[in-house]
MARTI-805245 format. One record per residue (C-alpha): residue in three letters; residue number from 1; x, y, z. Coordinates in nm, 2 decimals, m for minus. Each point is the difference from the previous one (the first is absolute). Layout:
REM MARTI-805245
- residu  num  X  Y  Z
- ALA  NUM  X  Y  Z
...
***
This chain:
REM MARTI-805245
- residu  num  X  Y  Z
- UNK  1  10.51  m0.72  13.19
- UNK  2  m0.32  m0.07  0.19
- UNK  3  m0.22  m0.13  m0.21
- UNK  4  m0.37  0.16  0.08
- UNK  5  m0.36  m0.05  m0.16
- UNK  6  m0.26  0.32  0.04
- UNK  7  m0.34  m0.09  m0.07
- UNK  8  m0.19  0.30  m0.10
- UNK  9  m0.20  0.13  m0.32
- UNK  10  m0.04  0.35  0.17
- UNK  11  0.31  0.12  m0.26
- UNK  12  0.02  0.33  0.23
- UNK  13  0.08  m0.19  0.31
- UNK  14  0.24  m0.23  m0.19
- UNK  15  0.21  0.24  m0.11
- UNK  16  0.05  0.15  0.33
- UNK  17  0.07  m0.31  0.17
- UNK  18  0.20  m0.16  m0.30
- UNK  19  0.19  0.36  0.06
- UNK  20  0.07  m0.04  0.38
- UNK  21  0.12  m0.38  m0.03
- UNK  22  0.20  0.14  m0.33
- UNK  23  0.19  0.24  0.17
- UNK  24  0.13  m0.25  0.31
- UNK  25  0.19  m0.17  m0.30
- UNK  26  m0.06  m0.32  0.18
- UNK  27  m0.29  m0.16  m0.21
- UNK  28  m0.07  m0.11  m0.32
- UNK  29  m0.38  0.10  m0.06
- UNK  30  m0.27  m0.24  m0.18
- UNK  31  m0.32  0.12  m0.07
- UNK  32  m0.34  m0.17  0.00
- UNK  33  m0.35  0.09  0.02
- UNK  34  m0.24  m0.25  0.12
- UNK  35  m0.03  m0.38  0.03
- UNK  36  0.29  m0.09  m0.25
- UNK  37  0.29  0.11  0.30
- UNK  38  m0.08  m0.35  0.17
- UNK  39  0.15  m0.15  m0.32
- UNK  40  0.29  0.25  0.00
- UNK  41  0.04  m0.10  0.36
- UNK  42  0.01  m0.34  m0.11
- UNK  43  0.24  0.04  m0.26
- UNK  44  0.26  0.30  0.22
- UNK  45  0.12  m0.03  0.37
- UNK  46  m0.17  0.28  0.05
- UNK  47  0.21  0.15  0.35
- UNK  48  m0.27  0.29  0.02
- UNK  49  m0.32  0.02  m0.11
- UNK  50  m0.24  0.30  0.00
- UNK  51  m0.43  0.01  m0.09
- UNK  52  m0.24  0.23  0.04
- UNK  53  m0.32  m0.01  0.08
- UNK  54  m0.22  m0.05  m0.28
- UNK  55  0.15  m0.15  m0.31
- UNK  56  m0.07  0.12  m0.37
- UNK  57  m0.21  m0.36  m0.06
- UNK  58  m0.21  0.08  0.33
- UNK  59  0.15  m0.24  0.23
- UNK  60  0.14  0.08  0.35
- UNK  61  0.34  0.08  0.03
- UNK  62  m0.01  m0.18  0.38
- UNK  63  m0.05  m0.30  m0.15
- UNK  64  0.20  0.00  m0.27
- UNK  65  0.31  0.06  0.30
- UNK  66  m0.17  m0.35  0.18
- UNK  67  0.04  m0.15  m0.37
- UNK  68  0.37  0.13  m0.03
- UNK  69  0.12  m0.08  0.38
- UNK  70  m0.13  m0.36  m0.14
- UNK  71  0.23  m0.01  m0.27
- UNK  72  0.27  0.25  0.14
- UNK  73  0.02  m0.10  0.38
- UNK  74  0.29  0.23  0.08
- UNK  75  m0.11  0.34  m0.18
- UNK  76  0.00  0.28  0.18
- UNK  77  m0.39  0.12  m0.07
- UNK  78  m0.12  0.38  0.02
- UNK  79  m0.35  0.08  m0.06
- UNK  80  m0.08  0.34  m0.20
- UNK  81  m0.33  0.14  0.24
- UNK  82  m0.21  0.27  m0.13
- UNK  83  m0.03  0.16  0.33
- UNK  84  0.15  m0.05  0.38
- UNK  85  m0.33  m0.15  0.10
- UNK  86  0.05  m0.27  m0.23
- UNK  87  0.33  m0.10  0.12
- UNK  88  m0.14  m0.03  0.34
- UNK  89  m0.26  m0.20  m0.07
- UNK  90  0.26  m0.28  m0.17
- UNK  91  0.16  m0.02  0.29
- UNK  92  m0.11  m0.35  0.08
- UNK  93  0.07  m0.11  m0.37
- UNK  94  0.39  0.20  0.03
- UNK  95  0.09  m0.24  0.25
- UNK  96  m0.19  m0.31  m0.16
- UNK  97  0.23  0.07  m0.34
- UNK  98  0.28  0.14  0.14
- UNK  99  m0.07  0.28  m0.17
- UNK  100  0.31  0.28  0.05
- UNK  101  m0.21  0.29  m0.05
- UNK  102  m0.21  0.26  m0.13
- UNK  103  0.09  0.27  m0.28
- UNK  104  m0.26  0.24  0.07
- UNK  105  m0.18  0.24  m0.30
- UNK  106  0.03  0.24  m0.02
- UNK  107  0.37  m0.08  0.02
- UNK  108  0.19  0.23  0.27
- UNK  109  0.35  0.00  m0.17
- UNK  110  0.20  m0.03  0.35
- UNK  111  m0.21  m0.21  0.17
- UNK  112  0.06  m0.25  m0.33
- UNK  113  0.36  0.02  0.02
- UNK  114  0.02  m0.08  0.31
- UNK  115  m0.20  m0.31  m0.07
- UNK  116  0.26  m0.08  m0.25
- UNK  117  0.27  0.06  0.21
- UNK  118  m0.12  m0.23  0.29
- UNK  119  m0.12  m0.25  m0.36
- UNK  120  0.34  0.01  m0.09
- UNK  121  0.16  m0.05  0.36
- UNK  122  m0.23  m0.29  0.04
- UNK  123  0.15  m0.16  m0.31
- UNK  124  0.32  0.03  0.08
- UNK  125  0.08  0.25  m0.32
- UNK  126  0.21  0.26  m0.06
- UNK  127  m0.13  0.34  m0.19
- UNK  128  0.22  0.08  m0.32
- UNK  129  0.03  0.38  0.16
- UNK  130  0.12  m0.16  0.31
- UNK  131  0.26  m0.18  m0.12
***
């Protein structure tokens, strides 16, 4: 199992993402929301890690992914963006972090998976349903 972080308070949007990553049967899912995941990324090799954009203590989820690449160098980062206009305006700061991608909200189910499916390629996994 993969193990993954996702970094949200928006409990809507977690339980459509923890669904999708779920439903690969490739990753173990721990769940923060705010600053307190840098000490969970600390404590885990963390292989995937997943913020959003606003955190439930106010901070910025951007950041929060420089904190964890400083503690988790070889984490596959996504970013959660609120809209497309926000993804492309990070562009800059995606190749600074290394940041894999963008889960967009709302989430378009297929164009998710498929982010997963490349994810999941990328780490070198194998889907239980693929087995």
């Amino acid at each position: 199992m993969i193990p993954c972080l996702l970094v949200t308070a928006d409990t809507a949007i977690r339980d459509v993402l923890k669904v999708g990553l779920d439903q690969t049967g490739a990753f173990h899912v721990d769940v923060a929301e705010d600053q307190w995941a840098i000490e969970m990324a600390r404590s885990k090799p963390y292989r995937v890690v997943i913020a959003d954009t606003s955190l439930s203590d106010g901070s910025d989820g951007l950041e929060l992914l420089r904190r964890v690449r400083e503690v988790a160098a070889d984490a596959e980062l996504l970013f959660i963006a609120r809209n497309r206009n926000q993804s492309r305006h990070l562009g800059r700061d995606k190749q600074q972090l290394g940041l894999y991608g963008f889960i967009h909200v709302p989430v378009e189910p297929i164009e998710y998976y498929r982010l997963l499916a490349r994810l999941l390629e990328r780490v070198g996994a194998v889907p239980v349903s693929a087995s």
